[in-house]
C-alpha positions as CSV (number, residue, x, y, z in Angstrom):
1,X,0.0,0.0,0.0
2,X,1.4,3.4,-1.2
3,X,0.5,6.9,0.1
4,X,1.8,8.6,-2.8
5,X,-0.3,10.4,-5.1
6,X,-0.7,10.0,-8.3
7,X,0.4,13.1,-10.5
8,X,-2.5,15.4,-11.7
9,X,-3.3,16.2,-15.0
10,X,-5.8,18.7,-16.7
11,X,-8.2,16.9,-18.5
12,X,-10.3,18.2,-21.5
13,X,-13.7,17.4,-20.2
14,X,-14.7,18.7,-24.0
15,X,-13.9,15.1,-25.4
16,X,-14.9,11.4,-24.3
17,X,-11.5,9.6,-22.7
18,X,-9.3,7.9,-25.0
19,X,-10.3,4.1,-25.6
20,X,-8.8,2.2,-22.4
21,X,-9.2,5.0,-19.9
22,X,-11.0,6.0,-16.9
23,X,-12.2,9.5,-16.2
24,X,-13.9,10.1,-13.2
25,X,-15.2,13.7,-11.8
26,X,-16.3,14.2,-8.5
27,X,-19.1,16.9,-7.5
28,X,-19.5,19.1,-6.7
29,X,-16.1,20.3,-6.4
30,X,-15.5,19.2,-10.1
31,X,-12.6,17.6,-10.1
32,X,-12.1,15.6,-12.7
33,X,-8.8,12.7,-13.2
34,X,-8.1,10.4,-16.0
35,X,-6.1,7.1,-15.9
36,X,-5.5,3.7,-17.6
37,X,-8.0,1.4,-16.9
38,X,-7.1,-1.0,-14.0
39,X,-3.7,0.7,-13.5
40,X,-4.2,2.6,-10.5
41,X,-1.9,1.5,-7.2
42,X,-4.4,0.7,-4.7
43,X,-4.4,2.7,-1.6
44,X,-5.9,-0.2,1.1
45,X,-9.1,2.5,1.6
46,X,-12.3,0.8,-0.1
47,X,-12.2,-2.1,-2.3
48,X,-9.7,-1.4,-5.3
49,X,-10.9,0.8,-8.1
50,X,-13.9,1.7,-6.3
51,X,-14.5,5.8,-6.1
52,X,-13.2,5.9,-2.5
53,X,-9.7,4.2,-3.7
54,X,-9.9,6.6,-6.7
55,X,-10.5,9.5,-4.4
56,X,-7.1,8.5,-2.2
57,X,-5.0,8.0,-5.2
58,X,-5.4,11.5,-6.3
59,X,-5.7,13.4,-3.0
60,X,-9.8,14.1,-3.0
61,X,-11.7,14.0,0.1
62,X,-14.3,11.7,0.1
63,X,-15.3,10.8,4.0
64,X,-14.9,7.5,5.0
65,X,-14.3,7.2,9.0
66,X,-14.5,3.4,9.0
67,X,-11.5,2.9,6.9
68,X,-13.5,1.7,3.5
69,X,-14.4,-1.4,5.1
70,X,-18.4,-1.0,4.6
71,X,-18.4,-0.5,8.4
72,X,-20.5,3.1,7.9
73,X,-22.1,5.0,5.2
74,X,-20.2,8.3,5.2
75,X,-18.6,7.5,1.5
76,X,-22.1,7.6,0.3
77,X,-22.1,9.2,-3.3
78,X,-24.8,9.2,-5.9
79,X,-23.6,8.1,-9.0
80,X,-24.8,10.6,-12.0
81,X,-22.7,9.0,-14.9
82,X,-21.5,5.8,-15.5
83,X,-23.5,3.3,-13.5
84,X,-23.5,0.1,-16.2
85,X,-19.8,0.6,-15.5
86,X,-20.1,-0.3,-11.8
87,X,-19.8,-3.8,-10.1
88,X,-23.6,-5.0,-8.5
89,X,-24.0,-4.0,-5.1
90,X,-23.4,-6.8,-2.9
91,X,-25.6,-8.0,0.2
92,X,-23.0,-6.0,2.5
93,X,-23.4,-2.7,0.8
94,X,-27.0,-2.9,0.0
95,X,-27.7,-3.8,4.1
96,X,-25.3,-1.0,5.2
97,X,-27.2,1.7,2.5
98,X,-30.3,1.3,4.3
99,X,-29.0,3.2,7.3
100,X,-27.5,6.0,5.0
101,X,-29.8,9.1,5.1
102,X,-31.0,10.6,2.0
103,X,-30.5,7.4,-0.1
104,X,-32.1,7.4,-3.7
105,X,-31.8,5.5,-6.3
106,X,-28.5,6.1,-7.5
107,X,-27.0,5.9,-4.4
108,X,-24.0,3.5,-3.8
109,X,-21.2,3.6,-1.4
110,X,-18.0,4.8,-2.7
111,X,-15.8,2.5,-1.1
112,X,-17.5,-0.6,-2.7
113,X,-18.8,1.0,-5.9
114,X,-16.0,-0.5,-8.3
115,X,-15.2,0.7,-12.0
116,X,-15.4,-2.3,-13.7
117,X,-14.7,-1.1,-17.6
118,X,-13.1,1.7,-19.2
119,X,-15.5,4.9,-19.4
120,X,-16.7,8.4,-17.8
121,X,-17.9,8.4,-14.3
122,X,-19.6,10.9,-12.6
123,X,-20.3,11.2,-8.9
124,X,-21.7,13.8,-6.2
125,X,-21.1,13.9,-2.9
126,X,-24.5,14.9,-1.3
127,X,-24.4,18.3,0.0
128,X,-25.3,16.8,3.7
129,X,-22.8,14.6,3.5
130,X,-19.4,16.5,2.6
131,X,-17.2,16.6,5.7
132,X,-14.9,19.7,5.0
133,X,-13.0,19.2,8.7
134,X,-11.8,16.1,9.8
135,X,-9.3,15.0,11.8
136,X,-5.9,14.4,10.2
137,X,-7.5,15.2,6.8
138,X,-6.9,18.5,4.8
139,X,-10.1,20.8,4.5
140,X,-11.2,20.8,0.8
141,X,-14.0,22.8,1.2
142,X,-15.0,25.9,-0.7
143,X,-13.0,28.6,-0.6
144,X,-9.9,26.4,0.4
């Protein structure tokens, strides 16, 4: 497990990702990164290649206090983009999600929500869930 992160490049938003790659933008602070498809070092936070192991590789703050271990819901993202990419939710998630609060249906956790093919994926961290001050973690909220 590696705490480096991986280098950031600007990515045209203007044009799909080259065949092979991943692009993934986070909301709403709109970052968006771009990488090879199953390429990415995994970071040991959420399953590998899920959003949450996405999120560590490339320094964005997406909450998870239990580690990424499907112990909690606050990873929980709705997915806006992308979801025939995603593995099935398994009993785990699914049983956790219905403690989450404001779960519709394009919910998932990002720790166990895993890009499973090439493609664009867009996710939004709901607005009652974003955690700008944590301990340990940088503050990414607005204005930061």
């Amino acid at each position: 497990m590696s705490d480096e992160i991986v280098e950031v490049h600007e990515v045209d938003r203007s044009k799909p990702p080259a065949e092979g790659m991943v692009r993934v933008t986070y909301l709403p602070e709109g970052r968006t990164v771009e990488f090879e498809f199953d390429t990415l070092p995994y970071q040991g936070h959420g399953l590998p290649m899920s959003f949450l192991d996405v999120a560590e590789n490339y320094g964005i703050f997406l909450d998870h206090a239990c580690g990424g271990v499907c112990a909690c819901t606050t990873c929980h993202l709705h997915v806006k983009e992308g979801a025939k990419g995603l593995s099935e939710p398994e009993d785990l998630e699914l049983d956790r999600m219905e403690t989450a609060a404001g779960i519709e249906l394009n919910s998932r956790l990002g720790c166990q929500a895993v890009i499973e093919q090439p493609g664009t994926y867009v996710v939004e961290i709901p607005k009652w869930n974003r955690n700008y001050v944590q301990e340990g973690k940088p503050s990414h909220g607005p204005g930061s």
